[in-house]
C-alpha atoms as one frame of an Amber mdcrd trajectory, in Angstrom:
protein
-104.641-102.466  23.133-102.005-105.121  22.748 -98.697-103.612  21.090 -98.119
-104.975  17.592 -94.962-103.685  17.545 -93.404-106.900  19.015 -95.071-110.653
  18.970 -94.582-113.007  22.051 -92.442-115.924  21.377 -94.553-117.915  23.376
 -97.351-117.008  21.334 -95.009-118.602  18.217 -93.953-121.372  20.407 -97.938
-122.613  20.967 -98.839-121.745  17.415 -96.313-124.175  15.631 -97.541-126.724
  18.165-100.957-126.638  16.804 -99.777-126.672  13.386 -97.699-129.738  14.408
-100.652-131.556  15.979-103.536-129.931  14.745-104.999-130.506  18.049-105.028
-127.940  20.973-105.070-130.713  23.909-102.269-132.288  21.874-100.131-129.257
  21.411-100.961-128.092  25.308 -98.919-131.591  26.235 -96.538-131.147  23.968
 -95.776-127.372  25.620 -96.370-128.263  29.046 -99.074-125.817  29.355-102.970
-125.816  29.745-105.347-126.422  26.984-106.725-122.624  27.335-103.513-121.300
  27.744-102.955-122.894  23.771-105.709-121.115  22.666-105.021-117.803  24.149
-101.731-117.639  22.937-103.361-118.021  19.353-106.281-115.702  19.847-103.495
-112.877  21.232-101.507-114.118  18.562-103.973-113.469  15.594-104.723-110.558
  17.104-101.501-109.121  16.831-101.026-110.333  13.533-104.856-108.611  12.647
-105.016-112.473  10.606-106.834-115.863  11.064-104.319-118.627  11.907-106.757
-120.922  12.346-109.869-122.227  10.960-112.331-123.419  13.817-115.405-123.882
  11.369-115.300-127.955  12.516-114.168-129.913  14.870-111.055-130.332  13.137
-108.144-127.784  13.405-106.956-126.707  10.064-104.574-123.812   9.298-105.541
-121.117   7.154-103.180-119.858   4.248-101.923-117.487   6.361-101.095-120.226
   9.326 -99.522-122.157   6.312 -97.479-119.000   5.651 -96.555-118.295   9.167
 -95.258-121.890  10.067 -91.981-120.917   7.854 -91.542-117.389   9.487 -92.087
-118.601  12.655 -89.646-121.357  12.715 -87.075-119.198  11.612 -87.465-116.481
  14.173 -87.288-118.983  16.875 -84.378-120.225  15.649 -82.730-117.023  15.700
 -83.549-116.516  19.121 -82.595-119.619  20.062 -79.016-119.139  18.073 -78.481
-115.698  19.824 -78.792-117.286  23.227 -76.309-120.426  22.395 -74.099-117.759
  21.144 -74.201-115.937  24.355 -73.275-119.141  26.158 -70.881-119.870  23.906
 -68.979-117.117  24.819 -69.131-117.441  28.314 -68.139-121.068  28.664 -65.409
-120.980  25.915 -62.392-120.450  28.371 -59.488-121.895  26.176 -58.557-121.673
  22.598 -55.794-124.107  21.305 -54.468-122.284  18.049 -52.657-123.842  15.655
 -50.083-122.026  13.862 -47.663-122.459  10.892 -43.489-121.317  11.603 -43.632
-118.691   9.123 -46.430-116.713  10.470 -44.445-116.602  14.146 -41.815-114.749
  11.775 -44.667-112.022  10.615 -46.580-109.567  12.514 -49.559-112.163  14.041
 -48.005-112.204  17.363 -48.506-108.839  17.483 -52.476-109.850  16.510 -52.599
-112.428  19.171 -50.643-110.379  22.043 -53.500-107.388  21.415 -56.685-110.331
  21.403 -55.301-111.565  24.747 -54.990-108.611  26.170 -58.455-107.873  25.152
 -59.253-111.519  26.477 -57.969-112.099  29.715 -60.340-114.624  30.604 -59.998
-116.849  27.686 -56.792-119.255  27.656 -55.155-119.684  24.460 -52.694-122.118
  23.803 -50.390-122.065  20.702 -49.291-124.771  18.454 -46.328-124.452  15.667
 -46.119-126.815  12.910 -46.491-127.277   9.017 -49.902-126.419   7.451 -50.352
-130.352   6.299 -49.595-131.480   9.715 -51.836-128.666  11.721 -54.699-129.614
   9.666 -54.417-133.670  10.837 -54.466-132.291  14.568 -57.242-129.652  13.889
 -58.902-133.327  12.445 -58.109-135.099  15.267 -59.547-132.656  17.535 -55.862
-131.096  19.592 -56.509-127.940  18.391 -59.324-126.153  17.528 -58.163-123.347
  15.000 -55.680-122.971  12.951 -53.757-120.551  10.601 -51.852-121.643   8.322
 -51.395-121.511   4.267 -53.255-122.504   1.460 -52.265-123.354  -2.272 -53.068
-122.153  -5.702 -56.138-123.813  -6.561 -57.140-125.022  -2.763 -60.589-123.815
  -1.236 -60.453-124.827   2.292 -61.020-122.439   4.895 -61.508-118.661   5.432
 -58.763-116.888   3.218 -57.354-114.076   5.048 -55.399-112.789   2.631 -52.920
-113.157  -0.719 -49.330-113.806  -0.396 -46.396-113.811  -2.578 -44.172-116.213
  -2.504 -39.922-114.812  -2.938 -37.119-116.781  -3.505 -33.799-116.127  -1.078
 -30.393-116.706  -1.382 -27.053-115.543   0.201 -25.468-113.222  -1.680 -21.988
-115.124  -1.794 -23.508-117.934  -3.698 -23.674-118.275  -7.418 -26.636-119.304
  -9.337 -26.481-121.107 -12.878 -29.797-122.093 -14.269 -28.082-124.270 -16.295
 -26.961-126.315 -13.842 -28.605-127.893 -10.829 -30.033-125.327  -8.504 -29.546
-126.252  -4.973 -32.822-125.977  -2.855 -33.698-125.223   0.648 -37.200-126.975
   1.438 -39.537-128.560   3.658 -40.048-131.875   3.618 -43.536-133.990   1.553
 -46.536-132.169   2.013 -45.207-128.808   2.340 -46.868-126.037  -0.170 -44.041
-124.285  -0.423 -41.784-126.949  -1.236 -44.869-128.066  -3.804 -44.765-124.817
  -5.463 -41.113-125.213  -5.358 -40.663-127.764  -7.868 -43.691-127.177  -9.851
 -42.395-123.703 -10.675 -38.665-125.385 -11.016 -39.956-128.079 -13.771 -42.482
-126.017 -15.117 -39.410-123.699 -16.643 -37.169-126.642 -17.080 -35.045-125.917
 -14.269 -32.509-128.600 -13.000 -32.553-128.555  -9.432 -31.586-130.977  -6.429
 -32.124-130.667  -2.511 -29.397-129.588  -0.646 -31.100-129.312   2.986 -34.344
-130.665   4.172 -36.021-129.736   7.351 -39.706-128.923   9.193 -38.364-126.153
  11.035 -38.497-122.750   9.611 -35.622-121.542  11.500 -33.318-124.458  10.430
 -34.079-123.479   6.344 -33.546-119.901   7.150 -30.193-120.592   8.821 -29.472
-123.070   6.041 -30.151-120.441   3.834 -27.446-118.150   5.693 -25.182-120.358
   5.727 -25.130-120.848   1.625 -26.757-124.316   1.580 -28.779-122.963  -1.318
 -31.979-120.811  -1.800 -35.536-120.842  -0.457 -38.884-120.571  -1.364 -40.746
-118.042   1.072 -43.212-115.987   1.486 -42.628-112.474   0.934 -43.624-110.791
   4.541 -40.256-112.412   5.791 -38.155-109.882   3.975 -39.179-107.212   6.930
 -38.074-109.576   9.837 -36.648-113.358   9.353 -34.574-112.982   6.108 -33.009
-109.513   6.609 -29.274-108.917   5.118 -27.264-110.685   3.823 -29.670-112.452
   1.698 -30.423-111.779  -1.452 -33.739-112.839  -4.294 -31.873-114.816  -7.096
 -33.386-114.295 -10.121 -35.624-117.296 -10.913 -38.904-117.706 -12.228 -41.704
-116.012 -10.293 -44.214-118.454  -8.582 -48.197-117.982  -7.927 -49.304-116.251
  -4.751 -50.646-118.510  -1.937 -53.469-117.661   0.951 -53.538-117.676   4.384
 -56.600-119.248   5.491 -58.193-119.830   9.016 -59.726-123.168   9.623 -61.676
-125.061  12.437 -63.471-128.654  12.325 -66.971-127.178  12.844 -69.388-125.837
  10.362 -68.923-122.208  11.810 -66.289-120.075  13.949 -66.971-119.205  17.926
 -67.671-115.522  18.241 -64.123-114.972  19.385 -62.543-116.609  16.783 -64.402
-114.151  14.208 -62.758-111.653  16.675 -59.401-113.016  16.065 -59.829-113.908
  12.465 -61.152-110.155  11.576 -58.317-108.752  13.761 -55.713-110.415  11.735
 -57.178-109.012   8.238 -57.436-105.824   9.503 -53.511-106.416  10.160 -52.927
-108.342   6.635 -55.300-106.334   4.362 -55.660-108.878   0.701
């Protein structure tokens, strides 16, 4: 007694080849096999099923409604087998992972996220990549890296969001602020979400403001920062490393949260970078 628990993919394999051609000569070229190979796979095949794929009343091959119904069912389980199997060779080939990441998240707790996934993946290289979100996503285009982390603004739907963030302002205490007069600000330069947000929440209150320092390096607006310049848009998690005493959160109006997102330039992530990406929510909870 044949075991109806499980069906043979070959048996699949033959029957959409029939349903294809309608012929069984036709569909044993088209698998490579023998003609009465074809039409044992389909007699074992309605057999297991206890249905008629086939209707064999003519000379003609025509499908039953229930061969109609199967050609669906079929197709997908195939392609779920085949999926499973380009996964697993997915993860054996994919030896290097260029990661793009923005400045700020150095400054959080993701190395601590990506020192844990290497150890846990020896045999994978990754390489890292620091830059602004704007600028990570034209390389992640161009094809030099192949993920990226990075932020996303209010209103934006690219990527996998990872989690919300607020966004803080920072000063040094020694300065004064005077909303009636020009505030002096501490930003990135075009492009930058933070320095976006910046303004918009600036104008949106009618705040007079200027720029007193300009750079694309994290660690040269921090230092600015300390060193009086003026204040700084942020995100919040930098309070419990970067921007530790003496600085201080002027009181200015409060700006909308932002996301960190994880993106690639394919339709879906590798299996390891799920690993990685589920890793760092488990370490950044929304």
């Amino acid at each position: 007694m044949l075991d109806k628990s499980n069906l043979d993919l070959h048996h699949l394999r033959s029957f959409l080849a029939v349903a294809e051609t309608l012929h069984f000569t036709s569909a044993a070229h088209l698998r490579g096999v023998s003609q009465s190979t074809i039409s044992l796979h389909i007699h074992r095949l309605e057999e297991a099923l206890g249905i008629s794929l086939l209707s064999r009343s003519t000379k003609v091959v025509e499908l039953t409604d229930s061969g109609h119904a199967l050609i669906r069912l079929a197709q997908e389980t195939l392609q779920s087998h085949d999926r499973i199997f380009q996964l697993s060779a997915h993860i054996q080939t994919q030896s290097h992972i260029r990661i793009g990441l923005t400045e700020d998240l150095v400054l959080s707790e993701f190395p601590l996220v990506l020192r844990n996934f290497r150890n846990q993946h020896t045999q994978t290289q990754i390489s890292l990549t620091t830059g602004l979100s704007h600028s990570l996503r034209t390389r992640l285009g161009s094809g030099d890296i192949d993920l990226m982390f990075g932020m996303q603004g209010p209103n934006e739907t690219h990527g996998n969001l990872l989690w919300q963030e607020k966004l803080k302002w920072y000063m040094h205490p020694d300065e004064k602020l005077n909303k009636k007069q020009s505030v002096p600000l501490v930003v990135f330069p075009e492009g930058s979400v933070t320095r976006r947000i910046t303004l918009e929440t600036l104008n949106r209150h009618n705040i007079n403001w200027h720029i007193a320092f300009c750079s694309d390096s994290l660690s040269a607006l921090l230092g600015a920062v300390k060193a009086g310049y003026g204040c700084t848009l942020q995100p919040s998690f930098l309070q419990r490393s970067a921007l530790a005493s003496p600085i201080i959160m002027p009181d200015l109006p409060e700006p909308p949260p932002v996301g960190f997102v994880a993106l690639n330039n394919r339709q879906e992530f590798s299996s390891l970078e799920n690993m990685l990406i589920a890793a760092t929510k488990d370490v950044f909870p929304s």
